[in-house]
C-alpha positions as CSV (number, residue, x, y, z in Angstrom):
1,X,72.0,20.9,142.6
2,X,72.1,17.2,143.1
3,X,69.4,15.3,141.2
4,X,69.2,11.5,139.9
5,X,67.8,11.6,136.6
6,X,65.7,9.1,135.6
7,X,65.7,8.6,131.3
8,X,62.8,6.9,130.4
9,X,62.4,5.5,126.8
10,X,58.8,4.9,124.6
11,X,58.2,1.4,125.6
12,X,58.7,0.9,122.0
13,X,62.1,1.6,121.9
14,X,64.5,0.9,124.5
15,X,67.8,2.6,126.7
16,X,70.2,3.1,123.4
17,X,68.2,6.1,122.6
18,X,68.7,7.7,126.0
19,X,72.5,6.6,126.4
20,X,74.2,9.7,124.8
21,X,72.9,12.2,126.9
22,X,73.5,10.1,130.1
23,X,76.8,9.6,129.2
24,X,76.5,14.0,128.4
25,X,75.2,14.4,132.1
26,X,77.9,11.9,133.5
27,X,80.6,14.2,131.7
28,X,79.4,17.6,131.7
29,X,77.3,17.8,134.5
30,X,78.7,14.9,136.9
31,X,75.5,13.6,137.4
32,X,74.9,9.6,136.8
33,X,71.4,9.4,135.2
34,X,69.6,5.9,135.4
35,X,67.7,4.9,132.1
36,X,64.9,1.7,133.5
37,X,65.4,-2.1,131.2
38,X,62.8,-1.9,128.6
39,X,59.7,-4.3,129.1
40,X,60.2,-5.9,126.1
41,X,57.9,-8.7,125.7
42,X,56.0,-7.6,128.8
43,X,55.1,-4.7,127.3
44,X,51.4,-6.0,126.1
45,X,49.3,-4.0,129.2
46,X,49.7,0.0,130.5
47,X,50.0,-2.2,133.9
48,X,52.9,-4.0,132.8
49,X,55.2,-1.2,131.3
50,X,54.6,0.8,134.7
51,X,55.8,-2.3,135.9
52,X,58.9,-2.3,134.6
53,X,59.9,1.6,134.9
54,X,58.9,1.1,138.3
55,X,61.3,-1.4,139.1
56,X,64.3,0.5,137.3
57,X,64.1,3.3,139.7
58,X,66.8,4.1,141.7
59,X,66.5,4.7,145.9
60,X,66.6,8.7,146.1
61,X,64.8,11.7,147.1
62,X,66.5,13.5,144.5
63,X,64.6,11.3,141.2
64,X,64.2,13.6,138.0
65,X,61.9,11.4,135.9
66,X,62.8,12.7,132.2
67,X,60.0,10.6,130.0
68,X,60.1,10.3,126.0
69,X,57.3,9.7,123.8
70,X,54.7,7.3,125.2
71,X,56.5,7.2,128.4
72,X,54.8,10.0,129.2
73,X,51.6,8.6,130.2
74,X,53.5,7.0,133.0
75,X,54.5,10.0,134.7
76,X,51.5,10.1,137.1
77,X,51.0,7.4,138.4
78,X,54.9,7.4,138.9
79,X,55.1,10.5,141.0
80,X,52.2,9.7,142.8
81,X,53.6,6.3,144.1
82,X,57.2,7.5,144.8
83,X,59.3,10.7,145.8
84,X,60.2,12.6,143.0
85,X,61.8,16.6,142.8
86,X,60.3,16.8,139.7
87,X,59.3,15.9,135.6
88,X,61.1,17.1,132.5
89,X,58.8,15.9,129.4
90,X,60.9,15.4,126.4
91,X,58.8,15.2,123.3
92,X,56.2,13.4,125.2
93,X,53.1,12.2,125.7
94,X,51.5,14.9,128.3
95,X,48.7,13.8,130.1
96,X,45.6,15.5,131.3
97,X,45.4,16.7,135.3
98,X,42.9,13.5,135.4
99,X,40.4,11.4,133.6
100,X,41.1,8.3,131.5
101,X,43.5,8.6,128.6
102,X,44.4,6.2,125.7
103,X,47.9,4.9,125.0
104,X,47.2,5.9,121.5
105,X,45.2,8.2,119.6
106,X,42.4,7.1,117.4
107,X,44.5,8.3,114.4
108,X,47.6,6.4,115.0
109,X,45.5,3.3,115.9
110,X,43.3,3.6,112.6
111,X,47.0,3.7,110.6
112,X,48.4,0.9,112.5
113,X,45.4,-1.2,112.5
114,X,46.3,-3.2,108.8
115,X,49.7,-3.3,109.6
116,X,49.2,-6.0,112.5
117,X,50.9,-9.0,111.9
118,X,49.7,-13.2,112.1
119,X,50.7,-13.2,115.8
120,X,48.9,-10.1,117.1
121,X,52.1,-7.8,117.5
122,X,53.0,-4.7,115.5
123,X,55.9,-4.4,113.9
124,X,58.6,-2.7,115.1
125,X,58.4,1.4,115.4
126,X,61.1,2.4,112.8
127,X,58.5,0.2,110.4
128,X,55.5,2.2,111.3
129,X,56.7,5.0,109.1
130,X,58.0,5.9,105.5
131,X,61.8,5.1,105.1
132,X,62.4,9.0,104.4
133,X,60.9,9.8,108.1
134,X,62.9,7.3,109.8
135,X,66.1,7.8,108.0
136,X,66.8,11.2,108.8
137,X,66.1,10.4,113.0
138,X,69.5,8.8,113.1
139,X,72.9,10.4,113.1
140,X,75.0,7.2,111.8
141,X,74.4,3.7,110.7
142,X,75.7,2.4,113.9
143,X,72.9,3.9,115.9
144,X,70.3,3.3,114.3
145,X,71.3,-0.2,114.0
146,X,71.9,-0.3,118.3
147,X,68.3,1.5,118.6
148,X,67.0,-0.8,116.4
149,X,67.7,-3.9,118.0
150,X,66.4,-2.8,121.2
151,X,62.7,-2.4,119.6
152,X,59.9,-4.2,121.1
153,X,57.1,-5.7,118.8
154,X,54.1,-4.4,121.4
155,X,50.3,-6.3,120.9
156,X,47.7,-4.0,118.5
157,X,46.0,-4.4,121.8
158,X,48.4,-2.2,124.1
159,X,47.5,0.8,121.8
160,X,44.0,0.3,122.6
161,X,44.0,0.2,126.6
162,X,43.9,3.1,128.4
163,X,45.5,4.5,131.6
164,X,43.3,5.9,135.0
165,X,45.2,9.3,135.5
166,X,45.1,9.7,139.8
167,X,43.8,13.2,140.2
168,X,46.4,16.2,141.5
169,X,49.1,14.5,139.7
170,X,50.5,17.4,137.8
171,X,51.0,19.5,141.5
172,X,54.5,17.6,141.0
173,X,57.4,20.6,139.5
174,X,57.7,20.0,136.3
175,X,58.8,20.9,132.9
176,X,58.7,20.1,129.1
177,X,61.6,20.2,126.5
178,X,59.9,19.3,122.5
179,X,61.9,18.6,119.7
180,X,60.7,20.8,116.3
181,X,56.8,20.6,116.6
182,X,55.2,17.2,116.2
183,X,54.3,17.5,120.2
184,X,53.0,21.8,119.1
185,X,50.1,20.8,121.2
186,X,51.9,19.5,124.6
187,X,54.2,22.1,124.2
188,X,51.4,24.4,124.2
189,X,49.5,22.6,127.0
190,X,52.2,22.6,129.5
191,X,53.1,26.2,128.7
192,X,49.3,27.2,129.6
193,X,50.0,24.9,133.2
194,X,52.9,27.5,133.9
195,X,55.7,24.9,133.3
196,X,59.1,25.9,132.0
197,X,58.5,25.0,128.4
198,X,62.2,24.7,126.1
199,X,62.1,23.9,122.1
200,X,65.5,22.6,120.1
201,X,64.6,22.5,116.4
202,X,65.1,18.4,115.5
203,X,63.4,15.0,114.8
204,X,61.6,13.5,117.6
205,X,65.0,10.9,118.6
206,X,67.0,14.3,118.3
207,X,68.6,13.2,121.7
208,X,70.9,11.1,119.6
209,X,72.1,13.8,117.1
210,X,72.6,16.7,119.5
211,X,73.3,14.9,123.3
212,X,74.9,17.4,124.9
213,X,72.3,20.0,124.1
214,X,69.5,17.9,125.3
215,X,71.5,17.0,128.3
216,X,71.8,21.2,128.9
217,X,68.6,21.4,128.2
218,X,67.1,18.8,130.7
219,X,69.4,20.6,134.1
220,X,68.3,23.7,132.9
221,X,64.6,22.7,133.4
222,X,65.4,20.6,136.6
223,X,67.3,23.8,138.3
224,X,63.8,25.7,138.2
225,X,62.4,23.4,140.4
């Protein structure tokens, strides 16, 4: 089956977290998979990150969009705007059929809130959490350090807008592939919408310890579409 991939990293992050498997779909699968710039700096509205995936999509009818994290939340209005086969979530964000959602939930936003520094940005997401967490998410010094550098310092404010969700948007195929169970509930969620729901026990960047298995795992999803 011929698809194009689309890796979409946590606008927190950036593409070194995503480059191992596209480099596993390149080899294994001969499929080149496209992985969109980070915002970076222009990552301080939900307008401005869709922004910015939008314009690293490639021309096909064939687009896979494969979103991470809080990438998620840009799935709809993504396959609503352009041609897409279909959407694998990878320990994502999954968003309601419609409605209004929040970037963040009140919980992370009420453990963030003190940790804001003098000029309105947060600091970076491997320094939202405890050392031991963080640690363990990377298989070597040397990524870590390449993910690391790639990290956007997003406004307090960005985790307080919220995103318009245009209605029928989950009529798209689609799919979702969690890592262990910190997303138990969207797992759970897009199992009850009839999706093809996979699990690989790991740490929520576990597509930098085990590549080739997440790279499996993502064409396996996409061929039921």
């Amino acid at each position: 089956m011929a698809i194009a991939p689309v890796l979409i990293p946590s606008p927190f992050l950036g593409p070194a977290v995503w480059a191992p498997v596209a480099s596993a779909l390149r080899s294994d699968f001969g499929v080149t998979a496209a992985v969109p710039p980070p915002p970076g700096p222009a990552a301080s509205s939900p307008a401005a990150v869709l922004a910015a995936i939008e314009k690293g999509l490639p021309e096909s009818d064939d687009l896979v969009l494969v979103p991470h994290s809080n990438a998620g939340l840009y799935i709809p209005a993504l396959v609503t705007t352009r041609p897409v086969r279909g959407a694998v979530f990878v320990d994502a964000v999954l968003p309601p059929p419609r409605g209004i959602v929040p970037v963040a939930p009140a919980g992370l936003r009420d453990m963030l809130r003190d940790r804001v520094e003098p000029d309105g940005n947060l600091p970076p997401w491997t320094r939202w959490w405890p050392e031991e967490s963080v640690a363990g998410l990377f298989p070597n010094a040397e990524t870590r350090a390449r993910v690391e550098a790639e990290q956007a310092r997003v406004p307090f404010g960005y985790l307080t807008a919220r995103v318009d969700l245009p209605d029928g948007w989950d009529a798209v195929s689609a799919g979702y592939l969690s890592f262990g169970d910190t997303y138990a509930d969207e797992r759970e969620d897009a199992r009850a919408r009839g999706w093809p729901v996979r699990t690989m026990l790991g740490g929520h960047l576990h597509m930098l310890r085990d590549p080739a298995g997440v790279a499996a795992e993502i064409m396996e999803i996409a061929t039921l579409f």
